[in-house]
C-alpha positions in Angstrom: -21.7 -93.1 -60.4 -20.6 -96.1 -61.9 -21.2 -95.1 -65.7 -18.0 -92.5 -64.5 -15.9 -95.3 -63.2 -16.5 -97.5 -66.2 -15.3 -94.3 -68.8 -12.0 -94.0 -66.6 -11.3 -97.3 -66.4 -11.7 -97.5 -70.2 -9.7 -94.4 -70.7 -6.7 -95.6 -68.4 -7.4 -99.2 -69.8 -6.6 -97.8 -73.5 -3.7 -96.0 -72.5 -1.9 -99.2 -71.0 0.7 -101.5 -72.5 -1.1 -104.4 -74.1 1.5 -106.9 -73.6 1.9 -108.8 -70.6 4.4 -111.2 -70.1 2.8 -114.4 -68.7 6.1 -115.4 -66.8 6.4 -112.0 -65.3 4.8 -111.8 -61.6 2.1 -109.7 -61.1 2.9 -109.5 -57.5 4.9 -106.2 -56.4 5.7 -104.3 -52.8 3.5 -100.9 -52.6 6.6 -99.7 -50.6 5.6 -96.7 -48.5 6.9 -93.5 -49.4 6.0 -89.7 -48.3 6.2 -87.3 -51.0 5.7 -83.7 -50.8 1.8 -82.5 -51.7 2.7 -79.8 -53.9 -0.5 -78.0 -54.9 -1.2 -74.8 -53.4 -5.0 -75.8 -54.2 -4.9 -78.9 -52.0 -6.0 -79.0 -48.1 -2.6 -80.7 -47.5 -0.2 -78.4 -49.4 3.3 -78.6 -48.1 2.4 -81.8 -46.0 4.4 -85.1 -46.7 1.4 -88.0 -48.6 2.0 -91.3 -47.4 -0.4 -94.6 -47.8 -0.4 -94.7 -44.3 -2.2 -91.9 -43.6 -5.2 -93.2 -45.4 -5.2 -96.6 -44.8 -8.8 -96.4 -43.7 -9.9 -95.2 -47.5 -9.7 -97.0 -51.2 -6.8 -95.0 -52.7 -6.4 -94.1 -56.1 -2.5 -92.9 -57.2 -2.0 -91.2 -61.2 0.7 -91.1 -62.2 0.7 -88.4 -65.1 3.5 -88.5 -68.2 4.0 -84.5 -68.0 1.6 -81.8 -65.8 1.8 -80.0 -69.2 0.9 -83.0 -71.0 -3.2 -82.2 -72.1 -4.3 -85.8 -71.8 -2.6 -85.6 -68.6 -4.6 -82.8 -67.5 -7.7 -84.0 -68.5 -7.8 -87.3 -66.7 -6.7 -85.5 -63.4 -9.9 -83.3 -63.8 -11.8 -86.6 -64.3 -10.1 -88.1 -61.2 -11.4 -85.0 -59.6 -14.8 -84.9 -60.4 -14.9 -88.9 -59.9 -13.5 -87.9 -56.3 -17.1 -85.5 -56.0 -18.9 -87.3 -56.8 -18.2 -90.3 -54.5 -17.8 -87.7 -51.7 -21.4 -86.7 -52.4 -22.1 -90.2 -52.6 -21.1 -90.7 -49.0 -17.8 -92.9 -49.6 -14.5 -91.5 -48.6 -11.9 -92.6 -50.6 -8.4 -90.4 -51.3 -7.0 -89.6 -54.9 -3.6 -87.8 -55.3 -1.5 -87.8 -58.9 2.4 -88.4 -58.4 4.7 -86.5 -60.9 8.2 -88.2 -61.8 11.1 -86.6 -60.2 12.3 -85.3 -63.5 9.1 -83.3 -64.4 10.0 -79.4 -63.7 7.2 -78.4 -65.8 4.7 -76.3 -64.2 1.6 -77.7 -62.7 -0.3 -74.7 -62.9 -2.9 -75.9 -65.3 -2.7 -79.4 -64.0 -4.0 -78.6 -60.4 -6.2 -75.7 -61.5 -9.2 -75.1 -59.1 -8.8 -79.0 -58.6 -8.0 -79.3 -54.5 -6.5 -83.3 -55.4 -3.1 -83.5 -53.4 -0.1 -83.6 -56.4 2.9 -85.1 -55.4 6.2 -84.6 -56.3 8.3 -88.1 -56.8 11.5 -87.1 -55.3 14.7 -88.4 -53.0 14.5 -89.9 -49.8 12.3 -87.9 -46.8 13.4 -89.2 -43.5 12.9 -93.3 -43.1 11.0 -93.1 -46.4 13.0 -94.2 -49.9 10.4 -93.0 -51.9 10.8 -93.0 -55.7 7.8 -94.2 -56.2 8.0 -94.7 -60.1 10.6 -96.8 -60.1 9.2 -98.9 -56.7 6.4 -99.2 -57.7 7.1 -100.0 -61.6 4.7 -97.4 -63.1 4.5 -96.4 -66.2 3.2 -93.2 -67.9 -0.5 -92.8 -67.0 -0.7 -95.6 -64.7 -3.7 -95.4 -61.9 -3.0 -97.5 -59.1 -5.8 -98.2 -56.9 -5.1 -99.9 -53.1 -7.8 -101.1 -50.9 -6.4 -102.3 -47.8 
Protein backbone atom coordinates (compact mmCIF):
# COMPACT_ATOMS: atom_id res chain seq x y z
CA UNK A 1 0.00 0.00 0.00
CA UNK A 2 2.49 2.49 0.60
CA UNK A 3 5.19 1.32 -2.10
CA UNK A 4 1.92 2.75 -4.52
CA UNK A 5 1.64 6.03 -2.77
CA UNK A 6 5.39 6.59 -2.78
CA UNK A 7 5.40 5.89 -7.04
CA UNK A 8 2.54 8.55 -7.33
CA UNK A 9 3.96 10.91 -5.28
CA UNK A 10 7.20 10.58 -7.27
CA UNK A 11 5.35 10.70 -10.47
CA UNK A 12 3.28 13.89 -9.65
CA UNK A 13 6.50 15.13 -7.75
CA UNK A 14 8.42 15.03 -11.21
CA UNK A 15 5.89 16.59 -13.05
CA UNK A 16 5.79 19.79 -10.74
CA UNK A 17 7.42 23.19 -11.26
CA UNK A 18 10.80 23.14 -9.41
CA UNK A 19 10.89 26.67 -8.55
CA UNK A 20 9.43 28.00 -5.69
CA UNK A 21 9.51 31.45 -4.75
CA UNK A 22 10.52 31.75 -1.14
CA UNK A 23 8.51 35.15 -0.74
CA UNK A 24 5.50 33.67 -2.31
CA UNK A 25 2.91 32.29 0.49
CA UNK A 26 2.19 28.88 0.59
CA UNK A 27 -0.99 29.63 2.22
CA UNK A 28 -4.19 29.61 -0.16
CA UNK A 29 -8.31 29.33 0.36
CA UNK A 30 -9.63 25.75 -0.91
CA UNK A 31 -12.73 27.83 -1.86
CA UNK A 32 -15.65 25.42 -2.17
CA UNK A 33 -17.00 24.84 -5.41
CA UNK A 34 -19.69 22.16 -6.95
CA UNK A 35 -18.78 21.07 -10.26
CA UNK A 36 -20.74 18.73 -12.37
CA UNK A 37 -19.42 14.76 -12.03
CA UNK A 38 -19.34 14.08 -15.65
CA UNK A 39 -18.50 10.41 -16.04
CA UNK A 40 -21.19 8.17 -16.97
CA UNK A 41 -18.99 5.40 -15.18
CA UNK A 42 -19.10 7.10 -11.79
CA UNK A 43 -21.88 6.31 -8.93
CA UNK A 44 -22.48 10.12 -8.86
CA UNK A 45 -22.83 10.95 -12.58
CA UNK A 46 -24.80 14.07 -13.21
CA UNK A 47 -24.55 15.01 -9.34
CA UNK A 48 -22.85 18.42 -8.39
CA UNK A 49 -18.94 17.39 -6.26
CA UNK A 50 -18.32 19.64 -3.65
CA UNK A 51 -15.57 19.20 -0.59
CA UNK A 52 -18.33 19.45 1.60
CA UNK A 53 -19.82 16.38 0.83
CA UNK A 54 -16.76 14.46 1.94
CA UNK A 55 -15.47 16.24 4.63
CA UNK A 56 -15.46 13.15 6.72
CA UNK A 57 -12.70 11.48 4.06
CA UNK A 58 -8.85 12.44 2.95
CA UNK A 59 -9.54 13.83 -0.58
CA UNK A 60 -7.45 13.66 -3.33
CA UNK A 61 -8.29 16.37 -6.48
CA UNK A 62 -6.22 15.77 -10.26
CA UNK A 63 -6.26 18.03 -12.09
CA UNK A 64 -5.33 16.56 -15.69
CA UNK A 65 -3.60 18.89 -18.64
CA UNK A 66 -6.07 17.31 -21.43
CA UNK A 67 -8.45 13.82 -20.95
CA UNK A 68 -6.77 13.05 -24.22
CA UNK A 69 -3.46 13.80 -22.92
CA UNK A 70 -1.81 9.89 -22.33
CA UNK A 71 0.15 10.76 -19.22
CA UNK A 72 -3.03 12.24 -18.21
CA UNK A 73 -4.70 9.07 -18.59
CA UNK A 74 -2.46 7.03 -17.10
CA UNK A 75 -2.11 8.69 -13.77
CA UNK A 76 -5.95 8.80 -13.42
CA UNK A 77 -5.87 4.84 -13.81
CA UNK A 78 -3.17 4.99 -11.00
CA UNK A 79 -5.36 7.24 -8.87
CA UNK A 80 -7.95 4.60 -9.50
CA UNK A 81 -6.29 1.66 -8.58
CA UNK A 82 -4.57 3.57 -5.54
CA UNK A 83 -8.38 4.40 -4.63
CA UNK A 84 -8.86 0.09 -4.47
CA UNK A 85 -6.70 -0.58 -2.97
CA UNK A 86 -7.21 1.71 0.11
CA UNK A 87 -10.89 0.71 -0.18
CA UNK A 88 -9.85 -2.89 0.24
CA UNK A 89 -7.59 -1.70 2.85
CA UNK A 90 -10.56 -0.47 4.92
CA UNK A 91 -9.87 3.45 4.64
CA UNK A 92 -12.43 5.53 2.88
CA UNK A 93 -10.96 8.34 1.31
CA UNK A 94 -12.55 10.13 -2.09
CA UNK A 95 -10.57 10.86 -5.42
CA UNK A 96 -12.21 12.82 -8.37
CA UNK A 97 -9.96 14.49 -11.36
CA UNK A 98 -11.15 18.13 -12.33
CA UNK A 99 -10.87 19.08 -16.08
CA UNK A 100 -10.34 22.92 -17.00
CA UNK A 101 -13.22 24.64 -18.39
CA UNK A 102 -11.63 24.90 -21.79
CA UNK A 103 -11.06 21.07 -22.23
CA UNK A 104 -13.86 19.90 -24.84
CA UNK A 105 -11.97 16.89 -25.61
CA UNK A 106 -13.58 13.73 -25.01
CA UNK A 107 -13.09 11.87 -21.80
CA UNK A 108 -13.99 8.67 -23.14
CA UNK A 109 -10.63 6.98 -22.60
CA UNK A 110 -9.91 8.96 -19.61
CA UNK A 111 -12.76 7.54 -17.45
CA UNK A 112 -12.81 4.15 -19.14
CA UNK A 113 -14.11 1.32 -16.85
CA UNK A 114 -12.61 3.74 -14.02
CA UNK A 115 -16.00 4.63 -11.73
CA UNK A 116 -13.59 7.97 -10.20
CA UNK A 117 -16.10 11.01 -10.30
CA UNK A 118 -14.59 13.58 -13.31
CA UNK A 119 -15.45 16.98 -13.00
CA UNK A 120 -16.00 19.44 -15.25
CA UNK A 121 -14.39 23.04 -14.12
CA UNK A 122 -17.04 25.37 -15.21
CA UNK A 123 -19.15 28.80 -14.31
CA UNK A 124 -20.87 29.50 -11.36
CA UNK A 125 -23.63 26.58 -9.98
CA UNK A 126 -25.91 28.37 -7.55
CA UNK A 127 -23.98 30.02 -4.34
CA UNK A 128 -20.87 28.24 -5.68
CA UNK A 129 -18.01 30.41 -7.85
CA UNK A 130 -16.33 27.55 -8.82
CA UNK A 131 -13.42 27.75 -11.20
CA UNK A 132 -11.54 25.86 -9.43
CA UNK A 133 -8.19 26.14 -11.52
CA UNK A 134 -7.87 29.51 -11.17
CA UNK A 135 -9.11 29.46 -7.16
CA UNK A 136 -7.24 27.22 -6.31
CA UNK A 137 -3.91 28.10 -8.46
CA UNK A 138 -3.43 24.68 -10.06
CA UNK A 139 -1.39 23.95 -12.57
CA UNK A 140 -1.27 21.10 -15.13
CA UNK A 141 -1.09 17.76 -13.29
CA UNK A 142 -1.43 19.15 -9.96
CA UNK A 143 -2.91 16.55 -7.13
CA UNK A 144 -4.27 18.30 -4.27
CA UNK A 145 -4.83 16.35 -1.31
CA UNK A 146 -7.20 17.84 1.80
CA UNK A 147 -7.47 16.26 5.10
CA UNK A 148 -9.77 18.14 7.18
Amino acid sequence: MYRSLLVIFCLFTISCDPVVDPEQSLDFDLSEFALEDINPNSSTYGAYISPSDFSDRVQLYYFPFKSTWGVCKSWFSLLYEISQEYTASGYNIFIAGIAKSTDNSSIDDMVNNKPLPYLKDSIAQGDYANNVWNNWGVSDRDLYIIDR
